[in-house]
C-alpha positions as CSV (number, residue, x, y, z in Angstrom):
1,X,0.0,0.0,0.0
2,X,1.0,3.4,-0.5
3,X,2.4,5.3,2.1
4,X,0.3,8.4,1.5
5,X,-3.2,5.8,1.2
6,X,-2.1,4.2,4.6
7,X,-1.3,7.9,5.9
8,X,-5.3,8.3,4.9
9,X,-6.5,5.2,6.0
10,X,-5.2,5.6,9.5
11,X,-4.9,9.3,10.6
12,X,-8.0,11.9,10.7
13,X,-8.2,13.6,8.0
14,X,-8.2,16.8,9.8
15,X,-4.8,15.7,11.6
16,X,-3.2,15.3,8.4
17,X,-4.1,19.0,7.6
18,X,-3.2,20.5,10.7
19,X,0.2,18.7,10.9
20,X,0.9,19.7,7.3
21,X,-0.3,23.3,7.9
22,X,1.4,23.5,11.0
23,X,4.7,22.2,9.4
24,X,5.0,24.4,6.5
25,X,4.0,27.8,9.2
26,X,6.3,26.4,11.8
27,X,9.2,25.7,9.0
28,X,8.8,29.1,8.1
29,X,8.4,30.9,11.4
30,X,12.2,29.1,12.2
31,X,13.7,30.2,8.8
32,X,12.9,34.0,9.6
33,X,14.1,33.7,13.0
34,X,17.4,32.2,11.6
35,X,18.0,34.1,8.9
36,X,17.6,37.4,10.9
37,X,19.7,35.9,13.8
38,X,22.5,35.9,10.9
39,X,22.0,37.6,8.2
40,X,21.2,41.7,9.1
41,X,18.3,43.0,7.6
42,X,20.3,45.9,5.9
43,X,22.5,43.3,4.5
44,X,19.3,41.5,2.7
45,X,17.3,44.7,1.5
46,X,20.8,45.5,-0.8
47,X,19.7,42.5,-3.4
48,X,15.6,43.2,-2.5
49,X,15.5,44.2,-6.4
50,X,17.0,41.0,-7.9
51,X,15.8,39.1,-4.8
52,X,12.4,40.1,-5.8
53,X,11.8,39.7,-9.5
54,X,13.6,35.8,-8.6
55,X,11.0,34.8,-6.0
56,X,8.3,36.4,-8.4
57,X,9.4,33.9,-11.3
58,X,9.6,31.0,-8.7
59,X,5.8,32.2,-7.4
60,X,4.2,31.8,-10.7
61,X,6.1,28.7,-11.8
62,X,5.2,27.0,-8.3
63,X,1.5,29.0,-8.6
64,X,0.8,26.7,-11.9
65,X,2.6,23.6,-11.3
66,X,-0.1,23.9,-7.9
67,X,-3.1,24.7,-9.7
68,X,-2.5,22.0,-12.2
69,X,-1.9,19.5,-9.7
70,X,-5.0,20.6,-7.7
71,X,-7.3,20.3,-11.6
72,X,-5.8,17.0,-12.2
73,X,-6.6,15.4,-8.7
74,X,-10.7,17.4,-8.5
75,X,-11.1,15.8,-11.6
76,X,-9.9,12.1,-11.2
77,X,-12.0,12.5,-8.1
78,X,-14.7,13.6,-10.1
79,X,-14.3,11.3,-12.1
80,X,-14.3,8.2,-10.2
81,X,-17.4,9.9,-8.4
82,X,-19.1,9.6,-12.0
83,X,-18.1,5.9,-12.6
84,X,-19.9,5.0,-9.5
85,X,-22.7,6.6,-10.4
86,X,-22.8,4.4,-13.6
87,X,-22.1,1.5,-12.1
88,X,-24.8,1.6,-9.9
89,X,-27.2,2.9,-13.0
90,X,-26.0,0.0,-15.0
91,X,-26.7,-2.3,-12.2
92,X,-30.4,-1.0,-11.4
93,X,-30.7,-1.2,-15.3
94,X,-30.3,-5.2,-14.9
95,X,-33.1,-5.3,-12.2
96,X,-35.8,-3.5,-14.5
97,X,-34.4,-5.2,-17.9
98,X,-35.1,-8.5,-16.5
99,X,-39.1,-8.0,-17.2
100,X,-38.8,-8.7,-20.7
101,X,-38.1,-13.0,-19.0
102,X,-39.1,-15.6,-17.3
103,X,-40.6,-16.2,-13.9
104,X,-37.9,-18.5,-12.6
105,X,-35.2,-16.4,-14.5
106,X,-36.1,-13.2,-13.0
107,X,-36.0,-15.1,-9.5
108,X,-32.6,-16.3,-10.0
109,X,-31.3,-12.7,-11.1
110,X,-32.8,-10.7,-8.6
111,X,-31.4,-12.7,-5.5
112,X,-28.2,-12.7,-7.0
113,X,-28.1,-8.7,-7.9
114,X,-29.4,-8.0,-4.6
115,X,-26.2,-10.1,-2.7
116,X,-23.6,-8.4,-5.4
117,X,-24.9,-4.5,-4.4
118,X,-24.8,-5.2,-1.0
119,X,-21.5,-7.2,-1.1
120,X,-20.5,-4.4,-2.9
121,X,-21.9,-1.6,0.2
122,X,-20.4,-3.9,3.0
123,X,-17.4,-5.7,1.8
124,X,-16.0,-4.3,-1.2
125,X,-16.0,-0.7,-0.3
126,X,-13.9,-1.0,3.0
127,X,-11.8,-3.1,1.0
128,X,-11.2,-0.1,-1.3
129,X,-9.6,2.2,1.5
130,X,-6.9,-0.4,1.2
131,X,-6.8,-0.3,-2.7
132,X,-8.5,-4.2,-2.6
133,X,-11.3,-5.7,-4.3
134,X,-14.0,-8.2,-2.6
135,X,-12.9,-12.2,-3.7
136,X,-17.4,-12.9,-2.8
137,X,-17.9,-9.5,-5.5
138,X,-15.9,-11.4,-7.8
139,X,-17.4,-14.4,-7.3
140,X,-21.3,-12.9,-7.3
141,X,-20.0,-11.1,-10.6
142,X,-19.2,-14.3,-12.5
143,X,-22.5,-15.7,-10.9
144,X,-24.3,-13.2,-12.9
145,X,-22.5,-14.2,-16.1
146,X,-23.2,-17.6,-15.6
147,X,-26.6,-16.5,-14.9
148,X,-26.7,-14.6,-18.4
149,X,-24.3,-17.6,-20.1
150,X,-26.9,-20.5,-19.6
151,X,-30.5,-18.6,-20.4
152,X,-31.7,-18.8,-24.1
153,X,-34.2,-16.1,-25.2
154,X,-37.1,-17.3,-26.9
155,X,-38.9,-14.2,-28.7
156,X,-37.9,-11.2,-30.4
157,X,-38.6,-9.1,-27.5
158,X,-36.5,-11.0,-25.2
159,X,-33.4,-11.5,-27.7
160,X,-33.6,-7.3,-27.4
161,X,-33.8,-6.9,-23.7
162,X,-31.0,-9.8,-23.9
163,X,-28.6,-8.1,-26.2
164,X,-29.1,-4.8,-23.8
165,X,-28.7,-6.4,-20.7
166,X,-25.1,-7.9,-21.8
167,X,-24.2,-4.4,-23.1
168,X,-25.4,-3.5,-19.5
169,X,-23.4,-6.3,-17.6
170,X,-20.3,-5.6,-19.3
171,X,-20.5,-2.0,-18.8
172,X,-20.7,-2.4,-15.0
173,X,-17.7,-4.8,-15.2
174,X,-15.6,-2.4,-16.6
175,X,-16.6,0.5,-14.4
176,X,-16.1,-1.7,-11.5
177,X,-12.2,-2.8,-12.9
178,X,-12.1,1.3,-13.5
179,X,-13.0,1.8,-9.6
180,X,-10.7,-1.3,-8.5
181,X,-7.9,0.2,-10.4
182,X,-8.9,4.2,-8.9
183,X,-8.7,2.9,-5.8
184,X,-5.0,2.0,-6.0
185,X,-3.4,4.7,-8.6
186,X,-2.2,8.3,-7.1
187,X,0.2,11.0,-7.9
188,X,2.8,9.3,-9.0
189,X,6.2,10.0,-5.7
190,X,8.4,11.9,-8.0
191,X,5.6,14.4,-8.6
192,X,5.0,14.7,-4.7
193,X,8.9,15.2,-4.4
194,X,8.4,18.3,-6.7
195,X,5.3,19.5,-4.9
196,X,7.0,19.5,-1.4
197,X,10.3,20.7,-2.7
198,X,8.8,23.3,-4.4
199,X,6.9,24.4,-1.7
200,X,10.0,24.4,0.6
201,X,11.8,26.4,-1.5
202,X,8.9,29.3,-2.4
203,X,8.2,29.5,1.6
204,X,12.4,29.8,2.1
205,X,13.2,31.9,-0.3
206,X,11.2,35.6,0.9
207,X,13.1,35.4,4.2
208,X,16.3,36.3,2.5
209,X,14.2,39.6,1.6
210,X,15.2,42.4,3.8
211,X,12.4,44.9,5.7
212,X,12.8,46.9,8.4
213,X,9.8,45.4,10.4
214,X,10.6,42.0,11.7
215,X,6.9,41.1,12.1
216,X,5.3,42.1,9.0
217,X,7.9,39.7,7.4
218,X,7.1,37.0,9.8
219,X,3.2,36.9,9.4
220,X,3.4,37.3,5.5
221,X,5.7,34.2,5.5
222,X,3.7,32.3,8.0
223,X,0.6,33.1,5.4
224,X,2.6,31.8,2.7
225,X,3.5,29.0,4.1
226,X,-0.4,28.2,5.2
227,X,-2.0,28.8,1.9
228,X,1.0,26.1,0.3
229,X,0.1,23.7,3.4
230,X,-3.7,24.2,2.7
231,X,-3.2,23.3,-1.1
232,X,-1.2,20.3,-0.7
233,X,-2.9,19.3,2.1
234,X,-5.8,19.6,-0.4
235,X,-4.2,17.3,-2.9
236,X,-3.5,15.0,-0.2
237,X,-6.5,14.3,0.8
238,X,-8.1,13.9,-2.7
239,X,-5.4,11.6,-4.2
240,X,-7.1,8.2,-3.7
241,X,-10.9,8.8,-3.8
242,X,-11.7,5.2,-1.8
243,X,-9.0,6.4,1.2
244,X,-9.7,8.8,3.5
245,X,-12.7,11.0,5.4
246,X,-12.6,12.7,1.8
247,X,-14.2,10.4,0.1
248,X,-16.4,8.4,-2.9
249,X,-19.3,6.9,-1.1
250,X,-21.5,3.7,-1.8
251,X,-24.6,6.1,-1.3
252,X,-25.2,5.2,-5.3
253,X,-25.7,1.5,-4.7
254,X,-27.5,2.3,-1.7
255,X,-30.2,4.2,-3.8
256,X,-30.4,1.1,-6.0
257,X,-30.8,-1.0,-3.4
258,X,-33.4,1.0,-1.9
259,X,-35.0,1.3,-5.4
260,X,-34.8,-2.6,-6.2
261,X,-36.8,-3.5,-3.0
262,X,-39.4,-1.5,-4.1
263,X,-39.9,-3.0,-7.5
C-alpha cells in the first residue's frame, strides 16, 4: 500500500491538515528567525531588487505547477465519483431489464443482484480504503455471467432486452475494474517530491528579503507557508478517492438497493 493511502486510511483527516499546515507555518516561522539571527536585515534589502523579480518567477512557476496538480486530482476525483454513479445505474438497469423473461429467470437474477450490491456496500467498499477488491464481489460477478451464459431467449422481445442487458453487464464490469484500479493509482512520488520541494523552496526563499519590520515579514511568510500547506494538504486528501474522510461513497448503490426492493 502506499504510504500516503495508509497515511489516509489511518490518521483523521483533519490531523493530516493540521500537521501539514502546522509544518509548513512552523518551518517558516524558524527560517525568519534564523536568517535574521544571521543575516542583518540591511544586508538582505541591498539585493531586494533581484531578490524580488527571482521569487516572483519562482511564485508563478510553483503557482501553476499547484493549480494543475490541484485540476488533475478534482477531476480524477470527479471522475471516479461519476463511474460510481454508472455503475450503480448499470446495475439497477439489470433489475428493470429482467421483465422482458421468465418467472424463474427473474427469480434467480434478482437474489443474486441483490447479494452483489450489497456485497459491494459492505465488503468491497472497506476493501477499497486499502486499494483491494472483494474475492465474494468477484465471485457474485461471475454468478451473474453464468446466470446470463446459460439462459436462451425465446422471442424477439427478449433476444432485445437480452442483447441490452449484456451491453449493461459488461458495462458495469468495466466500471467496477475502473474503480478497483482508482482505488490503487495516485500522484505518481516523483511528482509529490516536486510538490514539497517546491513548496520548501517558495516558503524559504522571501526570508532572505530584507524589511525593516521584523513582524510584517514574519506573518506574511507564515501566510505563505499556510496557503502552500492548505493546497497540498488539499491534494493529499483527494489523491485516492476510496482512502480517507474525503471520500467516494456507496450512497449510489444504496439508492439502488433502496430502489430494487421497491420494485
Amino acid at each position: 500500500m502506499p504510504l500516503i493511502q495508509s497515511i489516509l486510511l489511518n490518521v483523521p483527516t483533519v490531523v493530516i491538515g493540521m500537521v501539514i499546515i502546522l509544518g509548513f507555518v512552523g518551518l517558516s516561522i524558524a527560517g525568519v528567525f534564523l536568517v535574521r539571527k544571521f543575516v542583518p536585515h540591511n544586508t538582505l534589502k541591498l539585493h531586494n531588487d533581484v531578490a524580488g523579480f527571482i521569487f516572483s518567477t519562482i511564485g508563478v512557476i510553483y503557482a501553476v505547477l499547484l493549480a494543475f496538480m490541484v485540476i488533475v486530482t478534482w477531476q480524477s476525483f470527479d471522475q471516479a465519483n461519476t463511474n460510481v454513479t454508472r455503475e450503480a445505474n448499470c446495475l439497477g438497469a439489470l433489475y428493470r431489464d429482467s421483465v422482458a423473461f421468465s418467472p424463474a429467470f427473474q427469480r434467480e437474477l434478482h437474489s443474486t443482484l441483490d447479494s452483489y450490491v450489497d456485497a459491494i456496500i459492505k465488503e468491497e467498499w472497506p476493501l477499497l480504503a486499502r486499494g483491494e477488491r472483494s474475492e465474494h464481489v468477484q465471485e457474485l460477478s461471475n454468478h451473474l455471467w453464468q446466470i446470463y451464459g446459460s439462459y436462451q431467449p425465446k422471442t424477439d422481445t427478449e433476444k432485445l432486452f437480452f442483447a441490452e442487458t449484456l451491453r449493461k453487464k459488461n458495462e458495469a464490469s468495466e466500471l467496477r475494474r475502473l474503480r478497483i484500479y482508482d482505488s490503487r493509482v495516485g500522484i505518481h512520488p516523483i511528482l509529490w517530491f516536486v510538490l514539497v520541494a517546491g513548496g520548501i523552496i517558495t516558503i524559504l526563499f522571501p526570508l532572505f528579503l530584507g524589511t525593516e519590520n521584523f513582524l510584517p515579514q514574519l506573518i506574511m511568510v507564515s501566510l505563505l507557508a499556510a496557503l502552500i500547506g492548505l493546497i497540498l494538504f488539499t491534494i493529499m486528501a483527494m489523491e485516492y478517492p476510496f482512502s480517507g474522510s474525503v471520500c467516494v461513497t456507496p450512497d449510489a448503490f444504496k439508492v439502488i438497493l433502496q430502489d430494487l426492493a421497491k420494485l
